[in-house]
N, C-alpha and C positions, 0 to 999 in steps of 0.2 A: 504494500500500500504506500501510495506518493504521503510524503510530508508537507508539512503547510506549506515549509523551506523551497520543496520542489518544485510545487504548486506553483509558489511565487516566481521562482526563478523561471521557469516554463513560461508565466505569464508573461512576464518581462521581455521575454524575448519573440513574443510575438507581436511587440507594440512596436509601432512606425516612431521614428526619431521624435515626432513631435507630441508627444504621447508619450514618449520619455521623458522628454523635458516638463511636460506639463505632472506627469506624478513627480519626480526630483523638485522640480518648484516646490509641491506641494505638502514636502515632508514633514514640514515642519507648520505646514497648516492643513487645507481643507481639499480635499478630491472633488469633483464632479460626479455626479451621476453615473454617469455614463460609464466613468472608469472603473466604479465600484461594482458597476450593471457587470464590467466586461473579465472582473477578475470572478466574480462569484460564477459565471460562464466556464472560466478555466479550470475553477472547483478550491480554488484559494478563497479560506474562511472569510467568509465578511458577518454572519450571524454568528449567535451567542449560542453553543451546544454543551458551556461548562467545561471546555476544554484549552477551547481558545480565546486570546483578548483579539477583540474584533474591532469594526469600526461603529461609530456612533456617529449620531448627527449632531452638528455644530451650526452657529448662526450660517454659516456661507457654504457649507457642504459635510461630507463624510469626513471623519480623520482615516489616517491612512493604519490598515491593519498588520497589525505585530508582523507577520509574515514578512510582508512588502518593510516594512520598517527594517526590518534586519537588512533583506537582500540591500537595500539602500545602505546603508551601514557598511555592511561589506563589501559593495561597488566602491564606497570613499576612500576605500582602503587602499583600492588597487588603482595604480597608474594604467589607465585606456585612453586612450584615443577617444572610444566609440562614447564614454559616458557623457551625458550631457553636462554643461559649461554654468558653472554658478553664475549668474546675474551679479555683476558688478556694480 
């Protein structure tokens, strides 16, 4: 059985660059809809089953769920080319 970890990472790597950029933006705020529609599709937790911290709704959107949290975390870690570019 895939891990949340998986999950996420699987997900991630099915997002178009600017769809990267917009969850990277977002890590440290609010996702859209859409992306949270698009991770729960991929089977990465976004509800509450008492196992996993998930996303909740916030004034401007979803927060981003522990999964995706992490992968993010562990992308910062690494020197890539491909990751999306901090807003200066």
């Amino acid at each position: 059985m895939s891990t949340s970890a998986q999950l996420a990472r699987r997900w991630w790597d099915t997002l178009d660059p600017a769809d990267r950029q917009q969850v990277w933006d977002s890590r440290h705020g609010y996702l859209t809809g859409d992306l949270v529609e698009s991770m729960a599709n991929a089977g990465v937790p976004v509800v509450s089953d008492g196992r996993w911290c998930c996303v909740s709704v916030g004034p401007t959107g979803f927060t981003v769920p522990t999964a995706v949290e992490q992968l993010l975390q562990e992308l910062s870690q690494m020197p890539d080319e491909n990751l999306p570019h901090e807003n200066a």
